[in-house]
C-alpha positions, -999 to 999 in steps of 0.1 A, spaced: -288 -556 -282 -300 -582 -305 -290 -594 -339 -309 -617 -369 -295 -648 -375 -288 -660 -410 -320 -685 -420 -290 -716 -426 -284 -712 -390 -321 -712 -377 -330 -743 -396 -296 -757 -386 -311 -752 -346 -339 -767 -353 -331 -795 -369 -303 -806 -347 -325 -796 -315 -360 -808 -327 -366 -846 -329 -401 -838 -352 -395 -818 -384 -408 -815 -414 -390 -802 -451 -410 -773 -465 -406 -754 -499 -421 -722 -479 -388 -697 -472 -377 -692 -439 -407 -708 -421 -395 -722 -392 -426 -734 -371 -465 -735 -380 -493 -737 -359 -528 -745 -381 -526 -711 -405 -500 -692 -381 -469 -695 -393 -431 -681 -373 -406 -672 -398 -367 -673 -396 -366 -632 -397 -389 -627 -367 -364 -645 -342 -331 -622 -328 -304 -639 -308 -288 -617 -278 -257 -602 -291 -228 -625 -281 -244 -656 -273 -223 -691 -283 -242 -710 -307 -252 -742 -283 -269 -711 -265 -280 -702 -299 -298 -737 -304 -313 -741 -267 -328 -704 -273 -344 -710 -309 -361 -740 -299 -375 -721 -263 -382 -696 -285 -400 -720 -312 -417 -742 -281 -428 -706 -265 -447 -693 -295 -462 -723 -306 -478 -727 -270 -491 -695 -276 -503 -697 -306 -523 -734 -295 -535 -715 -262 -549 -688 -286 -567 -710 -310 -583 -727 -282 -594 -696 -262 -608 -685 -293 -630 -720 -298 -644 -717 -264 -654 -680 -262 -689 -679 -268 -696 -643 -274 -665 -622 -284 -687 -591 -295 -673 -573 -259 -638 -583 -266 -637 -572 -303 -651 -536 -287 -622 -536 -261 -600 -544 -294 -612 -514 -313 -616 -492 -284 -574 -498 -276 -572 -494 -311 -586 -462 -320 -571 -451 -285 -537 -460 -302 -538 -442 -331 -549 -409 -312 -522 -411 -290 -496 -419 -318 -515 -392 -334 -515 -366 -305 -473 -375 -299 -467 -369 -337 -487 -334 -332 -467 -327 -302 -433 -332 -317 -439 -310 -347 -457 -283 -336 -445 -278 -295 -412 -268 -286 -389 -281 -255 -379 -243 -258 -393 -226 -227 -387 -192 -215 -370 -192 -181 -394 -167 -170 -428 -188 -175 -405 -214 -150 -396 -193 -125 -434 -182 -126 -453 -217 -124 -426 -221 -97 -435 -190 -77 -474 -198 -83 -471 -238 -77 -449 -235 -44 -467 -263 -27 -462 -288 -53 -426 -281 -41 -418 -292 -12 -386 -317 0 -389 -353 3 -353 -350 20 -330 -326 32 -309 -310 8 -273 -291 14 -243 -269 -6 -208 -276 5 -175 -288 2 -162 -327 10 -132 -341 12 -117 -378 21 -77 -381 28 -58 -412 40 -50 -411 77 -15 -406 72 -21 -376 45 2 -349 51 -2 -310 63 -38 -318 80 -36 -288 101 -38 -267 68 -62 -289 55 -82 -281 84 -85 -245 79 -90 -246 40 -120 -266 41 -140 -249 64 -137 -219 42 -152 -212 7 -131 -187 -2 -116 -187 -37 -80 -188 -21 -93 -221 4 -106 -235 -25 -76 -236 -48 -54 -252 -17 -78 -278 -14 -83 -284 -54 -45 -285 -56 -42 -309 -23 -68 -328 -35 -51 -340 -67 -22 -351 -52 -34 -369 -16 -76 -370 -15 -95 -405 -20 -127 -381 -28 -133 -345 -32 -163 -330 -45 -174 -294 -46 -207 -282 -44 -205 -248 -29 -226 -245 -62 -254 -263 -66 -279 -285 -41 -272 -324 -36 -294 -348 -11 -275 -349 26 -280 -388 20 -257 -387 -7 -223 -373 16 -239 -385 47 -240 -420 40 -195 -414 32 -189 -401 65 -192 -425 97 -211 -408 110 -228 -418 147 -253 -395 150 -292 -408 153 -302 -378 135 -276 -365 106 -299 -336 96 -302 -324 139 -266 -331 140 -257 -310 106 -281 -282 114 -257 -272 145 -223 -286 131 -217 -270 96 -185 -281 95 -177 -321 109 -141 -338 110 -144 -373 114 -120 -405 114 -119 -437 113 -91 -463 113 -81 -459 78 -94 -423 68 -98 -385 77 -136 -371 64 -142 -333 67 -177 -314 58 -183 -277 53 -219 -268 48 -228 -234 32 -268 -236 30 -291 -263 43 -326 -273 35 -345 -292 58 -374 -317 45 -406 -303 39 -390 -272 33 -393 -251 4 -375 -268 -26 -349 -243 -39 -359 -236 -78 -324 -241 -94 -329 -281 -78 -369 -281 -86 -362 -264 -124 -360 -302 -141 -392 -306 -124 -411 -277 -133 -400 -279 -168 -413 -313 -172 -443 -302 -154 -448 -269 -179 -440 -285 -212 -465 -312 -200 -489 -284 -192 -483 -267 -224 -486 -304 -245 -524 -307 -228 -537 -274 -236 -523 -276 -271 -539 -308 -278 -573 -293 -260 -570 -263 -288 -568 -288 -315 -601 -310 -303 -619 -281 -303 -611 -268 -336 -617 -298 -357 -649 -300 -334 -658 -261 -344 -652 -267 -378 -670 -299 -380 -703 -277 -368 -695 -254 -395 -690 -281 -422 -716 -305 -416 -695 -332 -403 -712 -330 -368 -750 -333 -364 -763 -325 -333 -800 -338 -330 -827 -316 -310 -844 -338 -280 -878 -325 -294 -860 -342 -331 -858 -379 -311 -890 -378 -293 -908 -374 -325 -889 -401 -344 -899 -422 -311 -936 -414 -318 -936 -424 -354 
C-alpha cells in the first residue's frame, strides 16, 4: 500500500538530499526536465517506511524520472521518421478504448449467473479439454504423535468412512492429532497428502492404487491414509473439481459471442443508416480510368 506525502515533506527530501536546487513559485513542482515537469502529488511513499528511507526514495525516485524524461527527449530528437510509431500509438490507442469499451459492455449487460445445467453440458460435450494433469483422490488423513494413545482404535476408525468412524476420529482428533483433514467429500491433488506422509515408494500413485489405506511412521509421528476414489492422470477430470474451470471457460464463451452480436449490429445498422459505404469494384475501376 502506498500513501501521499505531504508537499513540506517532499521539498524537505529534496532539499536535504539534492546538492542542486532551485526556489520556484510553481506549487508542488518538485523536478523539471525542459517543459516536463514531476509534481509533489504524483510521488507515494510505501506505507511504513522511516523517513531517511523516505529521503533516499524521493530522490531515486526524482533521479529515475528525470533520466527518463532526458532519454525521451533525446529519442525523440534522433527519430527521423515517427509517422510508424504515431500509427502503433493510435492503433494501441483505439485498441484501448474498445477493450475498456467491450469490459464496460460486459459488466453491465452479462451475468456471472449461469445455469448449472449449460455446465454440466459444455462439460459432457468438452470432455477432452478435461483431462488430469495429476492424480487426484477422496479420503480421510490423519497425523498423531508417536506416543498418542488408543492407536489400535485409531486404526480401525480411519480405515472406515462410516458416519460412526468418523465422529471417533473428529472427536480423537481434537484432543491428540497434529493434522486431520477430511475429504471423503470433495477431490484434492495426491501431491498435496502425499508429500505429508514419508512415504518410500518410487511411484506414490502405483503404490496408492493397490494400498487404499497406508500406516506409516517415522521417529516422531504415526500417518494413516484412507482412500475412497482415485483418479489417475490423464484420466477423466471429475466435474465437481473441473466446474471452476468450465465456468470460467462458459462465461468467457458467453462474453465472446455477446460482444460478436453487438459488432454486428452496429455494423447492420450502419448499412441501413448510411454510416457504412460499401464501394462496387466496377465503382473504383472507373474512378481509376478517370
Amino acid at each position: 500500500m502506498m500513501r501521499n506525502v505531504p508537499v513540506f515533506f517532499l521539498m524537505l527530501f529534496v532539499l536535504c538530499a539534492c546538492k542542486k536546487t532551485v526556489v520556484t513559485e510553481e506549487p508542488n513542482v518538485l523536478v523539471r526536465v525542459s517543459d516536463e515537469v514531476l509534481r509533489t502529488d504524483e510521488i507515494n511513499l510505501p506505507k511504513g517506511i522511516s523517513k531517511e528511507d523516505s529521503a533516499l526514495y524521493v530522490q531515486d525516485y526524482i533521479r529515475d524520472w528525470a533520466e527518463d524524461a532526458l532519454f525521451y527527449q533525446q529519442a525523440e530528437r534522433n527519430i527521423a521518421d515517427d509517422a510508424e510509431i504515431e500509427k502503433l500509438v493510435n492503433n494501441y490507442r483505439k485498441a484501448l478504448i474498445m477493450h475498456e469499451y467491450q469490459q464496460s459492455l460486459v459488466i453491465q449487460k452479462i451475468s456471472n449467473e449461469i445455469p448449472e445445467q449449460d455446465l454440466v453440458n459444455y462439460y459432457s460435450k468438452n470432455e477432452q479439454l478435461f483431462k488430469l494433469d495429476y492424480p487426484l483422490i477422496k479420503g480421510l488423513f490423519i497425523k498423531v504423535p508417536i506416543k498418542a494413545p488408543e492407536l489400535n482404535k485409531l486404526r480401525r476408525w480411519y480405515k472406515s468412512n462410516t458416519q460412526d468412524a468418523v465422529d471417533h476420529m473428529e472427536k480423537y482428533s481434537i484432543q491428540h492429532a497434529v493434522k486431520y483433514e477430511y475429504f471423503y467429500d470433495r477431490w484434492l491433488p495426491l501431491d498435496d497428502i502425499a508429500e505429508q506422509i514419508p512415504l518410500d515408494e518410487e511411484n506414490p500413485e502405483e503404490f496408492l492404487m493397490k494400498n487404499r489405506s497406508v500406516e506409516k511412521k517415522d521417529s516422531e509421528f504415526y500417518y494413516f491414509l484412507n482412500i475412497s476414489d482415485l483418479r489417475r492422470k490423464g484420466s477423466q477430470m471429475p466435474y465437481e473439481y473441473a466446474r471452476s474451470q468450465v465456468k470460467s471457460m462458459v462465461l468467457n464463451q458467453k462474453q465472446v459471442d455477446f460482444i460478436k452480436q453487438v459488432r454486428k449490429e452496429l455494423y447492420e445498422r450502419a448499412l441501413k443508416s448510411g454510416n457504412v459505404i460499401i464501394y462496387s469494384e466496377n465503382n473504383q475501376s472507373e474512378n481509376k480510368r478517370d
